[in-house]
N, C-alpha and C positions, 0 to 999 in steps of 0.2 A: 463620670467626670468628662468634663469637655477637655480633646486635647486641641492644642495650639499647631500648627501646621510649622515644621520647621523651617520651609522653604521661606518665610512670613521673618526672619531673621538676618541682619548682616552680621560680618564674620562678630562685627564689636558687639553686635548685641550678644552673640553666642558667649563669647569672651566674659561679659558681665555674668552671665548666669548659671554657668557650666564651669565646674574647677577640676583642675586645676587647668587654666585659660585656653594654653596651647591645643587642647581639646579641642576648641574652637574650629582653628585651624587644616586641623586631620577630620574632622568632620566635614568641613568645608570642601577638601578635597576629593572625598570619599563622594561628594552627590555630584559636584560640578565638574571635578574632569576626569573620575574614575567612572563614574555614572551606574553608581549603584542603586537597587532596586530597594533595598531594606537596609533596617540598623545595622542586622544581622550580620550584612556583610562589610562591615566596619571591621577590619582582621584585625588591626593596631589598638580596637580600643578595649577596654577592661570590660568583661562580662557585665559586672553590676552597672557600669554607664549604659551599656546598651540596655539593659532593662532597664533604667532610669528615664531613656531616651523613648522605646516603644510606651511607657506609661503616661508620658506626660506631652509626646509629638506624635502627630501624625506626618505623614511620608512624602504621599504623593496629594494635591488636592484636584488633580484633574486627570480623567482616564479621554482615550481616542472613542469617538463616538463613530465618526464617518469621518474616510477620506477619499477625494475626488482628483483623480490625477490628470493634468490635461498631457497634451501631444506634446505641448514646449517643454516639457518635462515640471511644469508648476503645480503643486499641491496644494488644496485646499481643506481644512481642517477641521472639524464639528467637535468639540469639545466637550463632556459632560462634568458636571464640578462636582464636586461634595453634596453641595443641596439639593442635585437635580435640573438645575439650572442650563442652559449652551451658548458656549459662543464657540468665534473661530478664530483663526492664524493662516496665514500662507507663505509656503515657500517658496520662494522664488528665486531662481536658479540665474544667475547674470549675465556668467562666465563659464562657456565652458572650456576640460581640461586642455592644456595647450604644451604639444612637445615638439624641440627644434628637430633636424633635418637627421639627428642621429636616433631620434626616440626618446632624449633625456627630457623628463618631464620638464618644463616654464613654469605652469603654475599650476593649481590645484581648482575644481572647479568652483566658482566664487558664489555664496549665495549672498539674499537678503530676505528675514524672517519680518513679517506685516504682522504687528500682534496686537493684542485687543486692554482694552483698561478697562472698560465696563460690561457691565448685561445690558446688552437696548445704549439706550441716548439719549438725552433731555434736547438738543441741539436741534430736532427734528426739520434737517435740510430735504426740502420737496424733491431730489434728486436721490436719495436715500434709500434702502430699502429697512437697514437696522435701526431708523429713529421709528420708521410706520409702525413695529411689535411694541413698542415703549420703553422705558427707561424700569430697569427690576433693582439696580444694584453696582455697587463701584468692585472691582476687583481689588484683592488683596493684594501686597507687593510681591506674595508669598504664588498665587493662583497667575499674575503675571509672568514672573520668571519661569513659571514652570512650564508654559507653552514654548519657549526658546530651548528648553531642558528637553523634554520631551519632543519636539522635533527632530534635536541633533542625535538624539536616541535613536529616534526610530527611521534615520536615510543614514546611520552609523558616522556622522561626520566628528573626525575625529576632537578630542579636548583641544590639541596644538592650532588647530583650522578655524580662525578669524570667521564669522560672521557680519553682515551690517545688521542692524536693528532699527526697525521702523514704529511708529507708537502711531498707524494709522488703518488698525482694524474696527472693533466696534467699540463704538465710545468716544467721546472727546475727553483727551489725556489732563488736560488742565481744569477740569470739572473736577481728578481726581488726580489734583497733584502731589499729598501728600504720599500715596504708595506708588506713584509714578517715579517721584526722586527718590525713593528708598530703591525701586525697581533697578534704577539706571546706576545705584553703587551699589546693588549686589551683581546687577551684570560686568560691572569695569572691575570688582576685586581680582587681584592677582592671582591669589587662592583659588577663587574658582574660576570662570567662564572665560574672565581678562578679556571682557570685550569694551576697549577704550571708546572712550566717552565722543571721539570723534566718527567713530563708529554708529553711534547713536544718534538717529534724530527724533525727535517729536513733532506731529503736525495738530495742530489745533485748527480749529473752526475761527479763531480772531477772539479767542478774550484777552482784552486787553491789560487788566487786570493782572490778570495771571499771569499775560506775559512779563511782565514786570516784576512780580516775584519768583517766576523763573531765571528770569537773567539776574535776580542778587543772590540766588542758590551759587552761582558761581559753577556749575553740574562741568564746563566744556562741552557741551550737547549741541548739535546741531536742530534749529528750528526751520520748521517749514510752516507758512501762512495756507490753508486753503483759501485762495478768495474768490477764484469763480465769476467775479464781476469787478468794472469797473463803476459802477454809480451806484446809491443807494437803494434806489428807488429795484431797481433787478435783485442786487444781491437779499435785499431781505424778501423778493421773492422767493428767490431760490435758498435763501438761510435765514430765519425769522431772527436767528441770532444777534441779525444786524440791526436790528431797532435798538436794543442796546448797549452794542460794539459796533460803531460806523467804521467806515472804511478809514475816515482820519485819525480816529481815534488807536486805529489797527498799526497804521503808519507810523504815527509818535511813536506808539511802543517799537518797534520794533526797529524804529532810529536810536534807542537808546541800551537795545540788546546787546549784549557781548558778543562779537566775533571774533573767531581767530582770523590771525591775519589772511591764510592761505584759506579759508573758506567763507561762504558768501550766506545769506539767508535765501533759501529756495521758497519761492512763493508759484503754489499749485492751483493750474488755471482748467477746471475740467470744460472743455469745448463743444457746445450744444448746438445741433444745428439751428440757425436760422435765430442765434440769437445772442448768444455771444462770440459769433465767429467772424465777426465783418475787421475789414480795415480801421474803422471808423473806432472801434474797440483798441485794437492796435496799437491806434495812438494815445488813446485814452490811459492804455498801460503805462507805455512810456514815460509818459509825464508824471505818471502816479508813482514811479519807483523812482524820479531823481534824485541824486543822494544818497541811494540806499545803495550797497553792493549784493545786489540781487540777481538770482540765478531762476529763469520762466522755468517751470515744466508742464507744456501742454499734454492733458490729458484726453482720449478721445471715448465720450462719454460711453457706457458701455451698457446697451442695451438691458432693461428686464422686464417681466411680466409684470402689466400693469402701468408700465411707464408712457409718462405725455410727452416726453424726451425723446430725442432724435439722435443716433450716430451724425456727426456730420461729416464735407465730404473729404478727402485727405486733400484735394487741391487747396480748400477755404485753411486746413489746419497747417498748409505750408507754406502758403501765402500770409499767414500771420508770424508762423517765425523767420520769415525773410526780415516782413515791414521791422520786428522788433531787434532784431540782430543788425540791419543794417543803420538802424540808431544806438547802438553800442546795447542792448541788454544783451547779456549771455542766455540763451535758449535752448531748450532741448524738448525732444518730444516725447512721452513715455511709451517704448514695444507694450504696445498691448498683449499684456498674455492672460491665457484662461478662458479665452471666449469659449471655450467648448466645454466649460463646466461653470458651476456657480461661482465665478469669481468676482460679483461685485462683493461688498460690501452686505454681507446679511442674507444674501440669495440662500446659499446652502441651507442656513438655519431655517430660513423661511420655508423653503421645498419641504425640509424633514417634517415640520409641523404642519404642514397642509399635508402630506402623504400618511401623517400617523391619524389625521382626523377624519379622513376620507374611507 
């Protein structure tokens, strides 16, 4: 018999199917902030559930394949799923620990977990290396959450210890929005993980579409735009996506998304030498976000085998968030971490299967 993966449920769905309900609940607790490995170790629950539960769920749907840990302390994650299939995740470490002049701890060290929605990628951006393997399969909401599970498992970071959450590993999230929103309120339950929805962002490649059915889920989620260009004519170079999501089409939507007050929509510009780095881009930006309460994060394009792409040089990527800061856009520029392991987007995966075929 095929079992159904429990992780693949929220608390309500457990509630509906499992009696007497509160079950639900103590189960919930037992995976997401006790972080148990089996039913087994369900102490609270009645023998016959837990064989009820081993017969008809499975546990875990992803084991650690490879992990690559660089200097800045980032890790990067090869995942094997149930089918055989891999993708990745990364940690990324922000913050670290900080104690005042007597030794009392300030705060704890602060991560952010990059995690993935699909196998491959339909969206296949020429800067990419996860759309060039193809597109296999959408992740379950069940195989999602469990790379943030399984992370805080294994660097032991405690249940009580706030995470951010990023929806910008392999995949584009709104391709596969239905286990996307299930994903993002089994992360925010109280029960388990309580990682609030401000906590959470999603980044999309620009479907427009879907942005617009995201923002009437009503999630509280933070959105970020990849756009990478300011004209059409580039971006669907660099994202064929855009032939049918143009860049205005991008903007509408995302003039009509919900924000909270106290946060902005982050639109991610990855910075290519000699091609979207000029001034002349700069301004191009500005005028493209009027209206919007929009937060830049330049990215500096991050080298890999095979690439026609260029690092570009940090004067060109500071001299862009000058020109845009000093026309009011809020800017920032993202610490490149990882360069000394496969930290793009697909790199890892990609190594492992050119080194098992070799």
């Amino acid at each position: 018999m095929n079992k159904t993966n429990i992780l693949d449920y929220t608390k309500e769905d457990l509630a509906a199917i499992i009696k007497p309900s509160f079950r639900a609940k103590q189960i919930y607790e037992w995976i997401y902030k006790k972080h148990v490995n089996s039913f087994d170790e369900m102490k609270n629950l009645p023998k016959d559930l837990k064989e009820e539960l081993k017969a008809n769920y499975n546990f875990m749907p992803l084991k650690i394949s490879t992990i690559e840990e660089s200097r800045d302390g980032s890790k990067k994650y090869l995942f094997t799923l149930n089918d055989g299939l891999t993708m990745e995740s990364v940690l990324l470490p922000m913050k670290k620990e900080k104690y005042d002049e007597d030794g009392k701890l300030l705060h704890h060290t602060r991560y952010t977990i990059c995690i993935s929605s699909q196998v491959g990628c339909k969206i296949g951006c020429s800067f990419c290396l996860t759309g060039k393997s193809g597109f296999f399969r959408n992740l379950s909401a069940g195989e999602i959450t469990a790379q943030v599970l399984m992370i805080k498992k294994e660097n032991d970071i405690a249940q009580n210890r706030r995470v951010n959450i990023v929806f910008m590993g392999m995949g584009e999230p709104l391709d596969n929005l239905d286990n996307v929103q299930k994903a993002v309120r089994i992360f925010s339950d109280p029960s388990g993980l309580a990682i609030s929805p401000r906590r959470q962002t999603i980044s999309t490649s620009g479907l427009s579409s879907q942005i617009k059915k995201l923002g009437e889920m009503h999630l509280g989620i933070l959105l970020a735009i990849s756009l990478h260009a300011v004209d059409d004519k580039l971006r669907e170079e660099l994202m064929p996506i855009n032939k049918a999501y143009n860049i205005e089409s991008i903007i509408n939507a995302v003039k009509e998304f919900p924000v909270d007050a106290r946060k902005r929509v982050m639109f991610e510009y990855l910075v290519i030498k000699n091609l979207n780095d000029d001034i002349k881009s700069a301004k191009k930006l500005v005028k493209l976000l009027n209206g919007i309460k929009a937060k830049v994060n330049l990215i500096f394009f991050n080298p890999h085998e095979g690439s026609e792409y260029q690092r570009p040089a940090v004067k060109d990527v500071l001299a862009f968030q000058d020109y845009l800061i000093k026309h009011g856009v809020l800017c920032t520029i993202r610490e490149s971490k990882g360069l000394d392991i496969s930290a793009a987007c697909g790199q890892l995966k990609d190594r492992k299967e050119r080194d098992e075929c070799s």
